[in-house]
C-alpha positions as CSV (number, residue, x, y, z in Angstrom):
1,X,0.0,0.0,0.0
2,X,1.3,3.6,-0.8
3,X,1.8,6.4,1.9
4,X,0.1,9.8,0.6
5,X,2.1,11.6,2.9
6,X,5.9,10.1,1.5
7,X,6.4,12.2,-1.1
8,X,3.9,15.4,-0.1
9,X,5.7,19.0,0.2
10,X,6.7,19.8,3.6
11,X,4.7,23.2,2.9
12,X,1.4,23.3,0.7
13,X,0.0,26.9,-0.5
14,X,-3.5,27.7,1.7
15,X,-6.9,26.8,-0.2
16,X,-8.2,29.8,-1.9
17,X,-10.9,29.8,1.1
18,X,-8.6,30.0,4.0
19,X,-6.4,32.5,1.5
20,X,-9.9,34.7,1.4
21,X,-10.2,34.6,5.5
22,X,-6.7,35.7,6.0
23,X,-7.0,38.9,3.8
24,X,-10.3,39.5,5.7
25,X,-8.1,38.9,9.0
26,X,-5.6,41.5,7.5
27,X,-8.0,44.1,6.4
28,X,-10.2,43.8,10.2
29,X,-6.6,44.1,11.9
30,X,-5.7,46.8,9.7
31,X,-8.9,48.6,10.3
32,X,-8.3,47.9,14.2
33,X,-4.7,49.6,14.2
34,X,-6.1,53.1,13.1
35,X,-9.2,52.7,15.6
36,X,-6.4,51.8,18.4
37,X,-4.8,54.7,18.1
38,X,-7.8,56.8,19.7
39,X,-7.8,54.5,23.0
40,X,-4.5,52.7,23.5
41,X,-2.0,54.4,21.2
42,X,1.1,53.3,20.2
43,X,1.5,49.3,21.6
44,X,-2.2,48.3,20.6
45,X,-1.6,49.5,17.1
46,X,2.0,48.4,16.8
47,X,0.6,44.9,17.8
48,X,-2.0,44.7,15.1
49,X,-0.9,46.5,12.4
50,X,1.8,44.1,12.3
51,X,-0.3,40.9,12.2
52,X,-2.1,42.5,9.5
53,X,0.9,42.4,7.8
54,X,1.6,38.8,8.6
55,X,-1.6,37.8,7.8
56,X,-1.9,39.9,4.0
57,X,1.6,38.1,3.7
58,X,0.5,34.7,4.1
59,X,-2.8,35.1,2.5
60,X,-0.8,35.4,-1.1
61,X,0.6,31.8,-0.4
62,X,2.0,31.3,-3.7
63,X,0.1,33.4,-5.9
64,X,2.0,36.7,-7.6
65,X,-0.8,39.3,-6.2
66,X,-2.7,39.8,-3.0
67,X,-6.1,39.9,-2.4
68,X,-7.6,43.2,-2.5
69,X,-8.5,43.0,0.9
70,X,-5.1,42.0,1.7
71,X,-3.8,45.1,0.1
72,X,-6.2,47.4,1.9
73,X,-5.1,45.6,4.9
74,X,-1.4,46.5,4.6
75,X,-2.1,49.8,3.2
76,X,-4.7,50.2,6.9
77,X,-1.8,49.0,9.1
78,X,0.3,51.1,7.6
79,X,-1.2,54.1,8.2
80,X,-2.0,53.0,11.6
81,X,1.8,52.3,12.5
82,X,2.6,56.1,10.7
83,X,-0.3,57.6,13.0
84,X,1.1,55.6,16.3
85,X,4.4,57.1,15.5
86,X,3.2,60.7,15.0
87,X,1.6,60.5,18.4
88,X,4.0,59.1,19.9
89,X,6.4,61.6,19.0
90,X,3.9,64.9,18.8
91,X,1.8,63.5,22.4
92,X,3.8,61.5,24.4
93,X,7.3,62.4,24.6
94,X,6.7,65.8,25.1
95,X,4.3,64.9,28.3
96,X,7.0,62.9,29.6
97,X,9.2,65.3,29.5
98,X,7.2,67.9,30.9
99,X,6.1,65.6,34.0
100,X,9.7,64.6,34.8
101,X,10.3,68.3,34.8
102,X,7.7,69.4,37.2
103,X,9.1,69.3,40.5
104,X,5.8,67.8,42.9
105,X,5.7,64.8,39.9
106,X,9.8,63.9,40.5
107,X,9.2,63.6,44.3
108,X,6.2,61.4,43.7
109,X,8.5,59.4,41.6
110,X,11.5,59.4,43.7
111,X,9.0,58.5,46.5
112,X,7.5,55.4,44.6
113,X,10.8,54.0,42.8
114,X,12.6,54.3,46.5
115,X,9.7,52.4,48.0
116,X,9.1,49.5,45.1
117,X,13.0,49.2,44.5
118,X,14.8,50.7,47.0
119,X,16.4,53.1,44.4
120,X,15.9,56.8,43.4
121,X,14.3,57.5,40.6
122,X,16.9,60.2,39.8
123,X,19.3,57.5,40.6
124,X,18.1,55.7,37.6
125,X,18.5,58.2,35.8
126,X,22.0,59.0,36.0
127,X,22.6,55.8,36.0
128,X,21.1,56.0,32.5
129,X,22.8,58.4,31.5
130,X,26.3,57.5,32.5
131,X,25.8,54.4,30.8
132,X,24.1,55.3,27.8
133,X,25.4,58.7,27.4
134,X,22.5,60.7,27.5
135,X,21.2,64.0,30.0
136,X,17.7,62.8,30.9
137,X,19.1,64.5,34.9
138,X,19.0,67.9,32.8
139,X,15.2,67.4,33.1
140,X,15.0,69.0,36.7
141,X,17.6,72.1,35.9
142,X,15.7,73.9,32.8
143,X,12.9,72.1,32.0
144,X,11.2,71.0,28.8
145,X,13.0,74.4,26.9
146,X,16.7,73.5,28.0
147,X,16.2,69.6,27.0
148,X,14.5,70.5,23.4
149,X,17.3,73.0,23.1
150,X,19.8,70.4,23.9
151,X,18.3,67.6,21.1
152,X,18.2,70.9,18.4
C-alpha cells in the first residue's frame, strides 16, 4: 500500500478559502490599528498593524498578487503604524518630559521608585545616562525648553 504523505511537500499553498479569510483577518486588523490609536495608542496598534501584515503576507501563499482586501489591509496598518508614531512623538514624549520636569511629579516618583526598588528615581537616571550617554538629569535644571534646546 502507498503512503500519501511520503512524497507530499513539507509546505502546501493555503486553499483559496482560507487564502480569502486571511485577507479578511488583515484588512479587520488593519482597520483595528487606526481605531487603536484613539484609545490605547502606540502598543495596541503596533501589535495589530503588524499581524495584518503577517496575515496579508501569508494570505498570497504562492500566488503573484494579493487579495484586494489584503492590500487594503497592509495599506490600513500602515497608516495605523505612521499615526502611532506621529503621536508618539507629537503627544507622548513631550508629556514625559514635561512631567519629569515638574518638580511635585519627580518627588512622587523618587517616592514610589525608592519604596518599590529601594532606588531613586533620579538615581536611575544618571545611572542611564552614564551608561548610555545621554542627559535625561538635565530634566529638573531647565525644564522642557533647555532639553529641546539640547536635542536641536
Amino acid at each position: 500500500m502507498k503512503d500519501p504523505t511520503r512524497n507530499a511537500p513539507f509546505f502546501t499553498s493555503p486553499s483559496h478559502e482560507s487564502r480569502h479569510n486571511m485577507a479578511m483577518l488583515a484588512f479587520v486588523f488593519g482597520v483595528a490599528a487606526i481605531g487603536c490609536n484613539f484609545f490605547l495608542p502606540v502598543i495596541l496598534p503596533m501589535f495589530l498593524g503588524s499581524l495584518s501584515i503577517i496575515f496579508a503576507i501569508l494570505s498570497k501563499g504562492k500566488e503573484r498578487k494579493m487579495e484586494d482586501a489584503a492590500r487594503r489591509g497592509v495599506f490600513c496598518s500602515l497608516l495605523g503604524l505612521v499615526i502611532s508614531a506621529v503621536l508618539f512623538v507629537t503627544v507622548l514624549i513631550p508629556t514625559m518630559i514635561r512631567q519629569l520636569s515638574d518638580p511635585a511629579f519627580r518627588a512622587t516618583m523618587n517616592q514610589m521608585s525608592e519604596s518599590l526598588y529601594g532606588i531613586s528615581y533620579d538615581e536611575v537616571l544618571r545611572e542611564f545616562d552614564a551608561q548610555f550617554g545621554t542627559n535625561l538629569e538635565s530634566l529638573d535644571k531647565g525644564g522642557i525648553d533647555h532639553v529641546s534646546s539640547e536635542i536641536i
